[in-house]
C-alpha atoms as a printed R data frame, in Angstrom:
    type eleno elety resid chain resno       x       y       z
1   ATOM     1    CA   UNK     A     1  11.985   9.668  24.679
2   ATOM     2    CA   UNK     A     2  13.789   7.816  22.078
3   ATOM     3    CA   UNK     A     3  12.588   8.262  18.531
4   ATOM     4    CA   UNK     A     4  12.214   5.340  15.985
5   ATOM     5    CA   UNK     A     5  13.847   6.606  12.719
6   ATOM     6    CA   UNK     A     6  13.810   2.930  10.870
7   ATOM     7    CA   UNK     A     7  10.417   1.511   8.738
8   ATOM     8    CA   UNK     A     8   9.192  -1.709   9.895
9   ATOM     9    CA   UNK     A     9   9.000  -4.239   7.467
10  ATOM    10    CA   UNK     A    10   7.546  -7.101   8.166
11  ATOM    11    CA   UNK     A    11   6.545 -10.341   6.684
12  ATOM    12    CA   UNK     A    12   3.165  -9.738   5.960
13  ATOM    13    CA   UNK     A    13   0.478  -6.843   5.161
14  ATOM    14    CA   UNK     A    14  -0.929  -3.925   7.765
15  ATOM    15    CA   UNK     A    15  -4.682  -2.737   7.352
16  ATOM    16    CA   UNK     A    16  -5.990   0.206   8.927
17  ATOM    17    CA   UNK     A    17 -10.131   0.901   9.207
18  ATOM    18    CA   UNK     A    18 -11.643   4.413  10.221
19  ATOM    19    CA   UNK     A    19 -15.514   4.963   9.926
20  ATOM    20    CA   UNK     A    20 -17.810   7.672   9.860
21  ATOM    21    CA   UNK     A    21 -21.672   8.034   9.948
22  ATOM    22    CA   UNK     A    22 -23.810  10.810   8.535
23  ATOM    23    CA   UNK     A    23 -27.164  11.675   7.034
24  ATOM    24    CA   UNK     A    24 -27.154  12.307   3.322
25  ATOM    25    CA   UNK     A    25 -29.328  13.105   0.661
26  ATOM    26    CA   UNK     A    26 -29.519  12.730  -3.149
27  ATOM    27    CA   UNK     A    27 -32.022  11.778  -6.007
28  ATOM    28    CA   UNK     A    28 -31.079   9.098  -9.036
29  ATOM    29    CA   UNK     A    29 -31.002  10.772 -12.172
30  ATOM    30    CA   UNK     A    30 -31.079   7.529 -14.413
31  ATOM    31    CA   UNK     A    31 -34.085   7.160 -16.765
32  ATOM    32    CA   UNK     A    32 -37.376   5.995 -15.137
33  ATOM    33    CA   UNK     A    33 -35.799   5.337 -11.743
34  ATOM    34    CA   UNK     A    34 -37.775   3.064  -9.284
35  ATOM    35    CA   UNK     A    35 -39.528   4.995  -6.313
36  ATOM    36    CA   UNK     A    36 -38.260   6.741  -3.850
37  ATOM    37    CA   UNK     A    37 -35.078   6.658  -6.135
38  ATOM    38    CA   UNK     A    38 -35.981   9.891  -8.125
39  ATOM    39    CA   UNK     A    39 -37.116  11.588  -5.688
40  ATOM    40    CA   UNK     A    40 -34.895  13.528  -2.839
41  ATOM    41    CA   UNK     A    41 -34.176  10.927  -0.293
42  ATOM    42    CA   UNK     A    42 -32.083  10.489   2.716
43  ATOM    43    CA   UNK     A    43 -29.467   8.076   3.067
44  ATOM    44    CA   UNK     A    44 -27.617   6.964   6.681
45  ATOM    45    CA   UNK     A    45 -24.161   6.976   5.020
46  ATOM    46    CA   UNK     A    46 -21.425   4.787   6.561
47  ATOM    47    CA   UNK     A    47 -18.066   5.691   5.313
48  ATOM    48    CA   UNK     A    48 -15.005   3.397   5.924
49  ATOM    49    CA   UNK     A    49 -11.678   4.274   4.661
50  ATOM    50    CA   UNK     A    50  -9.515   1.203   4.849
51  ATOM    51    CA   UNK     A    51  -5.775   2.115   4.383
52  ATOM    52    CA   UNK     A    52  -3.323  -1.302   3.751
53  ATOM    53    CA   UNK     A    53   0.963  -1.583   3.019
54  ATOM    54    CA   UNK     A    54   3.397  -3.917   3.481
55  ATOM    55    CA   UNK     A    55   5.280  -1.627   6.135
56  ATOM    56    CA   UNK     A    56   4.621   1.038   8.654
57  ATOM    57    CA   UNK     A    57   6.415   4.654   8.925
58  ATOM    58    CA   UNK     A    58   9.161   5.339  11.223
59  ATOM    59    CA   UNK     A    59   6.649   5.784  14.133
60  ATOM    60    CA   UNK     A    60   4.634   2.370  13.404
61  ATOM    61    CA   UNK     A    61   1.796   3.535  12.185
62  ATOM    62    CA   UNK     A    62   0.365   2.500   8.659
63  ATOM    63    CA   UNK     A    63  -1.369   6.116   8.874
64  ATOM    64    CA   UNK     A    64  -1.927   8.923  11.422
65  ATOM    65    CA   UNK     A    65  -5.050   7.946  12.593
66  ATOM    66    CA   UNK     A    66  -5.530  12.045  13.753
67  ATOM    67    CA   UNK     A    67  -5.090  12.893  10.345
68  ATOM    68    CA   UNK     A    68  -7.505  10.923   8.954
69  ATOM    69    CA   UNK     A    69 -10.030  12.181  11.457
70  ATOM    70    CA   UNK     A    70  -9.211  15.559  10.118
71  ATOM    71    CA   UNK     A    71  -9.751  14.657   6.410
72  ATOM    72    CA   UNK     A    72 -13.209  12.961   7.480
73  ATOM    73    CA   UNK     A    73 -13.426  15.768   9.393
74  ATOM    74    CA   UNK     A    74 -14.196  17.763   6.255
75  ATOM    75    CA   UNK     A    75 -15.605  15.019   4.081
76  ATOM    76    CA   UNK     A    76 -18.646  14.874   6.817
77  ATOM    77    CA   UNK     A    77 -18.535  18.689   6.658
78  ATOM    78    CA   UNK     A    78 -18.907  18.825   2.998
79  ATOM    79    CA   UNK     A    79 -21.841  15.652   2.425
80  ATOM    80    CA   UNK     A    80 -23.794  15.979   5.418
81  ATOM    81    CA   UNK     A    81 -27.323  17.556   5.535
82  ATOM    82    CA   UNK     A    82 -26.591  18.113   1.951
83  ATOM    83    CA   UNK     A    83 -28.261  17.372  -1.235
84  ATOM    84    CA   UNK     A    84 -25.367  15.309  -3.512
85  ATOM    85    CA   UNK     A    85 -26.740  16.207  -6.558
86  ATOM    86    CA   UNK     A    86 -26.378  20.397  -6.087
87  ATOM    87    CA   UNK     A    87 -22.299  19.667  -5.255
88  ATOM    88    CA   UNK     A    88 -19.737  20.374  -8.041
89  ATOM    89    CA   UNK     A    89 -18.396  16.841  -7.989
90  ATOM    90    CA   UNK     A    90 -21.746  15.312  -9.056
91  ATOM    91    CA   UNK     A    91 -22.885  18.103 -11.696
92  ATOM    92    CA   UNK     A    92 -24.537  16.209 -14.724
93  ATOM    93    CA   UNK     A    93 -23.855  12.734 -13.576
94  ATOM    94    CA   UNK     A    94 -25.922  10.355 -11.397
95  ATOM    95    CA   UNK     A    95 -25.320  10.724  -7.800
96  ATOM    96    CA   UNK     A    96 -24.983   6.775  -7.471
97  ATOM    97    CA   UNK     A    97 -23.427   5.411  -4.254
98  ATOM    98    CA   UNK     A    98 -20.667   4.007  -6.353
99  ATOM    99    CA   UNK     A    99 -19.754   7.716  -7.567
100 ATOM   100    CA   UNK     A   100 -19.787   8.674  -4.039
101 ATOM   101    CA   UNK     A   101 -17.588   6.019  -3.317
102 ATOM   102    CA   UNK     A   102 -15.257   7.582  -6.060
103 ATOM   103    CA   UNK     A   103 -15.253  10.882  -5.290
104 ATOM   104    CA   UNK     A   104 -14.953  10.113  -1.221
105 ATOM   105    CA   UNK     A   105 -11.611   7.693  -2.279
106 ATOM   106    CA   UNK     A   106  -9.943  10.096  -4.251
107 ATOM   107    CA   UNK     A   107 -10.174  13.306  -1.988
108 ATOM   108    CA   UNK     A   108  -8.550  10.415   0.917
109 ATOM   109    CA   UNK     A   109  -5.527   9.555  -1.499
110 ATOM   110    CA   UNK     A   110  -4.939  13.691  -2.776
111 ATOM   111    CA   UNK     A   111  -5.052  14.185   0.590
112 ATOM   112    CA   UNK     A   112  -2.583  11.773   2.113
113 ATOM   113    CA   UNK     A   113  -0.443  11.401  -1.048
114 ATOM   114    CA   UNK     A   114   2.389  11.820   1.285
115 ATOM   115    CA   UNK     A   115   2.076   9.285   3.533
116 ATOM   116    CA   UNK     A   116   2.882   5.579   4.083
117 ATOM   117    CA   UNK     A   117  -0.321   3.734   2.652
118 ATOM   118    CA   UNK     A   118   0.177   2.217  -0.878
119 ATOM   119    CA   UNK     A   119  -3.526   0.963  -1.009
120 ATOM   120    CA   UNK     A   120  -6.714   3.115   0.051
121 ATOM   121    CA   UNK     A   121  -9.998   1.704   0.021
122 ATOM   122    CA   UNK     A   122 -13.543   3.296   0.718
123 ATOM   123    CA   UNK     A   123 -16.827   1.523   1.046
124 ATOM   124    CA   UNK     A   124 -19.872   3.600   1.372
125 ATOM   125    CA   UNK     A   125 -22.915   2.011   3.226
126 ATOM   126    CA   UNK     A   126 -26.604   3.106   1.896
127 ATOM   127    CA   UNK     A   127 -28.384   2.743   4.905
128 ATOM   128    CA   UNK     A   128 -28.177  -1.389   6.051
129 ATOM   129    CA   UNK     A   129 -28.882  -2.768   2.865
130 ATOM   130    CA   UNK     A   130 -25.702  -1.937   0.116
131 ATOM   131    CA   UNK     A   131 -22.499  -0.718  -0.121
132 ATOM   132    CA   UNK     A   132 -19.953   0.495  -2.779
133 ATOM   133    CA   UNK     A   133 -16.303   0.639  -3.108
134 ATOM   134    CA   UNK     A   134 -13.678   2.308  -4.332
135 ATOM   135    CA   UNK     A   135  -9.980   1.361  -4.218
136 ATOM   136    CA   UNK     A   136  -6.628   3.029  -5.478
137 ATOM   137    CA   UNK     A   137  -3.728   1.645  -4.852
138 ATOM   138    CA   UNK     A   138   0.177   3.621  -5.208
């Protein structure tokens, strides 16, 4: 089978979505936070990483959508069941879904520094009701 070795550029932008669903939990560690919010809680996290670039790799894609499985792979591994607040990455700071959001977009773009996307974007659902984002772009 023939191999494409030329990037397609195109007139316009690619975007590329992958979600992933998980139980979390975490406690607010803001001054006089409003119940249940300093207490531990659980959260029905939605995490979508949204990659986007003016052209695809020599194969087409924006990103391997296998290896982004992979990294959520161990992003589920590492949140779920867990309490955010006893992790390394939140020690003395408020376990906010925005921080999540940080910490969640930053692991994707370390992680896939080598590849095609020149924009990364993760929004964090809390439950139904909110979400945060975080985007870094090349």
């Amino acid at each position: 089978m023939p191999t494409n070795t030329t990037t397609d550029t195109n007139d316009g932008r690619c975007e590329l979505m992958v979600k992933r669903e998980f139980i979390a939990q975490h406690y607010l560690t803001v001054p006089d936070p409003e119940p249940p919010e300093g207490e531990v809680h659980s959260h029905h996290f939605t995490i979508e990483v949204e990659f986007a670039a003016d052209s695809l790799d020599e194969y087409g894609y924006l990103v391997n959508i296998n290896r982004v499985e992979t990294l959520f792979d161990d992003v589920e591994e590492r949140y779920r069941d867990t309490l955010l607040n006893d992790l390394p990455e939140f020690e003395g700071m408020n376990p906010s879904v925005e921080r999540f959001a940080r910490t969640v977009c930053n692991r994707f773009c370390v992680d896939l520094l080598d590849n095609n996307p020149d924009e990364v974007t993760v929004r964090i659902w809390e439950d139904d009701l909110a979400w945060a984002s975080h985007q870094r772009t090349s």
